[in-house]
N, C-alpha and C positions, 0 to 999 in steps of 0.2 A: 134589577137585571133579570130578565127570562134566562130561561132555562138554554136557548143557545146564543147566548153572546156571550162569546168568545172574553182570553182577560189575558189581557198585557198588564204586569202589575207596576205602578206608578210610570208609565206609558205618556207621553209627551202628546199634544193631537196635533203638532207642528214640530218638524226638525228641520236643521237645517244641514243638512248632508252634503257633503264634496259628490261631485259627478262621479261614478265607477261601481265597480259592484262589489258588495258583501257576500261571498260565500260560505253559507253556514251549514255546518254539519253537525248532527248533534251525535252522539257515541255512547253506548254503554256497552263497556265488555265489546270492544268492538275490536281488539287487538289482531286478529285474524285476515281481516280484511283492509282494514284501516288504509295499511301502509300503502296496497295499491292504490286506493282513493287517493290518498294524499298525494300522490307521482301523479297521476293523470291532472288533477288542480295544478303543480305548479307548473307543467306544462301546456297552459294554457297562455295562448298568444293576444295578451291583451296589458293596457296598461290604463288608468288603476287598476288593481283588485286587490282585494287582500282574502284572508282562509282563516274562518274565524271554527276553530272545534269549539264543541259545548259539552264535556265530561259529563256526562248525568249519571253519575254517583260512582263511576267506574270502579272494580274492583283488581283490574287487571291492568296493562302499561299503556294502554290505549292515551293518559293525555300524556305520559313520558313519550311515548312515539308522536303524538303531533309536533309537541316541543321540537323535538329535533331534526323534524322534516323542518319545523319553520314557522308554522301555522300560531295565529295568536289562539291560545287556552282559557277558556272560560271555566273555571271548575264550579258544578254546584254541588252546598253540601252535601245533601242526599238524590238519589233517585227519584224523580221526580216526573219522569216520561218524556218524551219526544216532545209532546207538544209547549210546555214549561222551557224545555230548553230552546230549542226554536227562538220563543218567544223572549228569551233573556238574549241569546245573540242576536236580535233584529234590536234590542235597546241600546246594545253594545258595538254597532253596527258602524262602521264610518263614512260609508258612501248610501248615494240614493236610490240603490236600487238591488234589491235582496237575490240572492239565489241560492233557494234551499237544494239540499240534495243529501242523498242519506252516504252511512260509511260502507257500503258494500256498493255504493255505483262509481263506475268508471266514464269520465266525460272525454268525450273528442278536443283537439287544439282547438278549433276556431270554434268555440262556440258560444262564445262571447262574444265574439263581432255578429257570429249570426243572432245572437240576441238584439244587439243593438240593432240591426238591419232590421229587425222584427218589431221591434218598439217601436221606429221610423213610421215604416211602414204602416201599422195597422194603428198608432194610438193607442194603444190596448193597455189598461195597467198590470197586467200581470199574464204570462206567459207561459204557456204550458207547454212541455217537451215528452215526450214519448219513448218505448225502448224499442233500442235494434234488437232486429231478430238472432244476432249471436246471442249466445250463452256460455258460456268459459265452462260449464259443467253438463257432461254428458248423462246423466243418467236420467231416466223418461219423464221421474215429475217436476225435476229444475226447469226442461226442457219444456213440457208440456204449460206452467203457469207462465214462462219469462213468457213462450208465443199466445197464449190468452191474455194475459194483460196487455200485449203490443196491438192486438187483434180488438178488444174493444175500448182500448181508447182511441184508435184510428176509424173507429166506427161513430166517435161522435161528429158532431157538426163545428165550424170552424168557431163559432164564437157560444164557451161551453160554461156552467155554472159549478164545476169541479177543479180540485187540486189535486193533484198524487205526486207528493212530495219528493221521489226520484231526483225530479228534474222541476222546481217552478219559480219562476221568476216574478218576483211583487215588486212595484214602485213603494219604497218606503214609510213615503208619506201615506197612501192607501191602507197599506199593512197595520199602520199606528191605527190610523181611523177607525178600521173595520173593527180592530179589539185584537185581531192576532187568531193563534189558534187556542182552543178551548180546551185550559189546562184542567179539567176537570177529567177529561179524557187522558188517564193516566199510562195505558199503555200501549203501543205502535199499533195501531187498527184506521180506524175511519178517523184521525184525529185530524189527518192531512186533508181529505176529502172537503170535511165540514168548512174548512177555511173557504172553499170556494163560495158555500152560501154564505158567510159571512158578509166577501168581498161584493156577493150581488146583490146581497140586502142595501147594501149603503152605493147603490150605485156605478159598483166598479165592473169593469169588463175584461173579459180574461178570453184570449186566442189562443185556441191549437195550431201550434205547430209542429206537424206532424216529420218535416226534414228536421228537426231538432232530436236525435235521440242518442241515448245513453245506453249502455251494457247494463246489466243487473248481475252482479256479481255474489250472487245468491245460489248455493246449494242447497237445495229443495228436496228431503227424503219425504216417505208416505205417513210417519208419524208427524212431519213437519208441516205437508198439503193437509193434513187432517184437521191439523192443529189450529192454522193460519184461516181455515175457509169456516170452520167453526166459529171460531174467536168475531172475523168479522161481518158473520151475518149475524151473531148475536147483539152485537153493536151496534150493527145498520137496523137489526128490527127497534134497540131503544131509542136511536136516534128520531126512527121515522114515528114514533110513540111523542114523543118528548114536541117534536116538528107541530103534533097533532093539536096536541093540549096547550102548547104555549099560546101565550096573549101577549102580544108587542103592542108600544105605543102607537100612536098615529104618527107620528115622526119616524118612525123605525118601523115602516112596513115590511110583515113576514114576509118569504121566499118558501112559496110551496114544496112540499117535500119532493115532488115529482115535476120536472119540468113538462115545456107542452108536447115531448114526446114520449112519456111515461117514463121516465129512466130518474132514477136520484145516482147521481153521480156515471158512473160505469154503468149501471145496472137497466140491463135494457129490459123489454115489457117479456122479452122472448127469455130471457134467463130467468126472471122471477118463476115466470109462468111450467119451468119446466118441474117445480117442487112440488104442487101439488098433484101431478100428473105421475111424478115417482111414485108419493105416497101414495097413490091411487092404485099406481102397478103389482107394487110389494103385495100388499094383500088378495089381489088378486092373481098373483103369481102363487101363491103357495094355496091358497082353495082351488086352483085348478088342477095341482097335483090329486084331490080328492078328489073333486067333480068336474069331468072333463069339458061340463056343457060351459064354467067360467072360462076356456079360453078363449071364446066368440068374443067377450070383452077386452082380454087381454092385447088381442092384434090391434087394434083399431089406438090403446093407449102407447104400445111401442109404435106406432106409424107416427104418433104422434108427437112425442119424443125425437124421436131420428129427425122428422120436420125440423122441428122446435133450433137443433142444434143443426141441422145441415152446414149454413153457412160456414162457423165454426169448423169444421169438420174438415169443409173443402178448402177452407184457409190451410189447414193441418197438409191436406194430401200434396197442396202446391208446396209448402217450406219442406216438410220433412217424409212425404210419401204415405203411398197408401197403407203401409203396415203400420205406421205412428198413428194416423189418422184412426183407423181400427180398434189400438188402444183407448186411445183419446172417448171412445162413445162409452166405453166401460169405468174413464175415469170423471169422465161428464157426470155419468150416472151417480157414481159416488160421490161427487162434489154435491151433486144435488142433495141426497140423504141428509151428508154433513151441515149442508146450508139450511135444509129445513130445522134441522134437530136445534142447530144454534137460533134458527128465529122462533124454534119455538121456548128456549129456555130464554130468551130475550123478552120473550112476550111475558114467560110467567114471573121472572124476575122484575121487571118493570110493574105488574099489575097487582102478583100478590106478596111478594118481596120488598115493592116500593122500591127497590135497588134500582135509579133512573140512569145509572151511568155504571 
């Protein structure tokens, strides 16, 4: 097995599933949130479905609260990650066709007929959904990540080689095949993402639909954005390490780490690009305090920057105005640091650590 394929463990490569959907949410310590989750599932207007939770090692009531909303309960022994459990509720699954979605997102009524109209429609075996621009939580960086993640996955192209678990929709049989998501990847980072190369290594095609969205019911403080954009650029640099060095058979040809528009997953060529352009600023931002002739250099890397992120920016000024959008360049900026700093300990851990995951 290479280094990313993915493991469904004793995994079928043929089922034979009733028509309807599996909804799976996997939970740890998720009691906070949960019970909204769970209200907006069972009022979904659709018939089959069922609401399959996956306790991943809970320490708190989160699978006593599924229970009694109603939901079938998967308990696994231990803590095991998102992607492990996922992967045990898609074995335990009883219809053909999965929809993952995590326990702090809230779904619309119809949107599971809008699924099927969407399978119809495009063939597609797996289905991408997107978040509405609400946010249940007011404060700037809940606010500020729900509208960047709405903002670049509406920036990709209809038919996309990414997952972001929220909201995704896999034909069952697909899911079995491709191997699932890569429990190796132990904790909620890019575990979702990588399933999409998975599913386009072996052939599968996955549509954005962009009228498909969900609430993210995520409060987001500044030690939380730190945490989160750290965590997963250190993961996306092993990832895209791991993507390099692997050697697949001939029958299981790779999926480049980069599709043909420079982006691995969300990650467009304009966001990478704005990390070295920080690091470049930082130093030169504090030798121009000594030597005034550095800030000749300095204008030309903020111009370049502000470029870099415009779009972003003026997405910000139309949803929430020009005094958010203002923030938003100063928390750009810091996302950037954070993002460099994790791909750089992703690089040393992956190279002199050997720590590939």
């Amino acid at each position: 097995m290479n280094d990313e394929t993915a493991t469904v463990t004793s995994a079928p490569t043929k089922c034979e599933s009733k028509r309807g959907y599996s909804v799976i949410v996997p939970v740890f310590n998720g009691e906070k949130t949960l019970p909204d989750t769970l209200r907006s599932l069972f009022l979904l207007k659709y018939d089959p479905f069922e609401v399959l939770v996956v306790d991943d090692g809970s320490t708190d009531r989160s699978a006593e609260i599924a229970r009694a909303a109603g939901a079938r309960v998967i308990s696994l022994a231990c803590n095991s990650g998102p992607a492990a459990a996922r992967n045990r509720g898609a074995l335990e699954a009883a219809y053909d066709t999965l929809l993952f979605t995590d326990s702090d997102v809230l779904l619309s009524r119809g949107l599971l007929a809008e699924l099927d109209n969407t399978f119809s429609k495009t063939q597609a075996d797996a289905v991408q959904g997107t978040f509405s621009e609400v946010c249940p939580y007011a404060n700037y960086f809940s606010q500020y990540k729900n509208l960047y993640n709405r903002y670049v996955l509406n920036q990709l192209p209809d038919w996309i080689d990414t997952t972001f678990t929220s909201v995704t929709a896999v034909k069952r049989d697909a899911f079995l095949q491709c191997g699932g998501f890569d429990e190796r990847i132990r904790t909620a980072s890019i575990e979702d993402r990588t399933l999409g190369r998975h599913l386009r290594r072996r052939g599968y095609r996955i549509f954005l639909d962009r009228g498909m969205e969900v609430i993210h019911n995520k409060r987001l403080t500044f030690a939380g954005f730190v945490r989160n954009q750290y965590r997963r650029s250190r993961d996306l640099a092993k990832f895209l390490l791991r993507s390099r060095a692997e050697k697949t058979a001939p029958a299981e040809p790779t999926v480049a780490p980069m599709d043909e528009h420079g982006r691995f997953g969300t990650n467009a060529p304009s966001t990478m690009l704005r990390i070295p352009i920080v690091y470049a600023i930082l130093p030169v931002l504090v030798l121009s305090c000594f030597l005034p002739v550095f800030g000749i250099a300095l204008l030309p890397l903020l111009l370049s920057f502000l470029y870099l992120i415009l779009p972003f920016e003026m997405d910000l000024v139309k949803r929430r105005g020009i005094g958010f959008a203002l923030k938003g360049i100063f928390v750009n900026f810091l996302d950037a640091i954070v993002s460099g700093w994790g791909v750089f300990t992703g690089i040393f851990e992956f190279i002199v650590c050997e720590k590939r995951y």
